[in-house]
C-alpha positions, 0 to 999 in steps of 0.5 A: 625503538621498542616504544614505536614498535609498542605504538604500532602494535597498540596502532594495528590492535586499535584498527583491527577493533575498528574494523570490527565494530564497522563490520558490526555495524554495517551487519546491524545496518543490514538487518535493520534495513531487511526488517524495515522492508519487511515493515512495509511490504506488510503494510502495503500487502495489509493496503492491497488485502483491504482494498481486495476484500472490500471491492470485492464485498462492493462487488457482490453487493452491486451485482446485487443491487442490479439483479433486483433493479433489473427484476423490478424494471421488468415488473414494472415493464412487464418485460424482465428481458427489458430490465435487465437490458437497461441494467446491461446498458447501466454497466457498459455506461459504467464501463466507459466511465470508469475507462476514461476517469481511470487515472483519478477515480482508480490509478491516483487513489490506489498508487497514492494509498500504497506510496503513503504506506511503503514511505512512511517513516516508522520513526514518527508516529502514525496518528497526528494531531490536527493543527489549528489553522488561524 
């Protein structure tokens, strides 16, 4: 009897590493999916900060465009109230464009853009080579 009292506690040690290396690597586990997380909420806030900076530089440089459009159409008509009438009749065309192709002009893009971002597996590397199409 001595040698199964030997075997159960040889047993009961094995299983109590056991269940340490389990709770060890269920902490790795955890903290390498904390860190993956984070991984990709900073690309898609890195997408989103892009997309912010440069549609509001797009912004600023059309607004732009328009006030000097709207200058020279009402040069041109002698009439800047005119001008900046058709560039007001510019933006509201503009407006209900962008209301009714929503989906694919801004929606699809954008959503499309940051899904790419947030699943992407950080396993593969981000640049592929083109394939070679026969």
């Amino acid at each position: 009897m001595p040698e199964t009292k030997r075997d159960t506690e040889e047993l009961l040690q094995s299983a109590s590493e056991t269940a340490t290396y389990l709770r060890e690597y269920i902490r790795l586990q955890l903290d390498y999916l904390r860190l993956d997380l984070a991984e990709r909420i900073a690309k898609v806030a890195s997408i989103l900060a892009v997309f912010l900076v440069v549609g509001a530089l797009l912004t600023l440089g059309f607004f732009m465009i328009t006030i000097a459009l709207a200058l020279l159409l009402g040069a041109w008509w002698n009439s800047y109230a005119s001008g900046f009438l058709a560039i007001a009749g510019l933006y509201l065309l503009l407006a209900v464009l962008l209301a009714t192709f929503k989906e694919p002009l801004l929606t699809n893009p954008l959503l499309s853009s940051l899904l790419k971002a947030f699943f992407q597996n950080t396993d593969e590397p981000e640049h592929h080579e083109p394939q070679e199409h026969s």
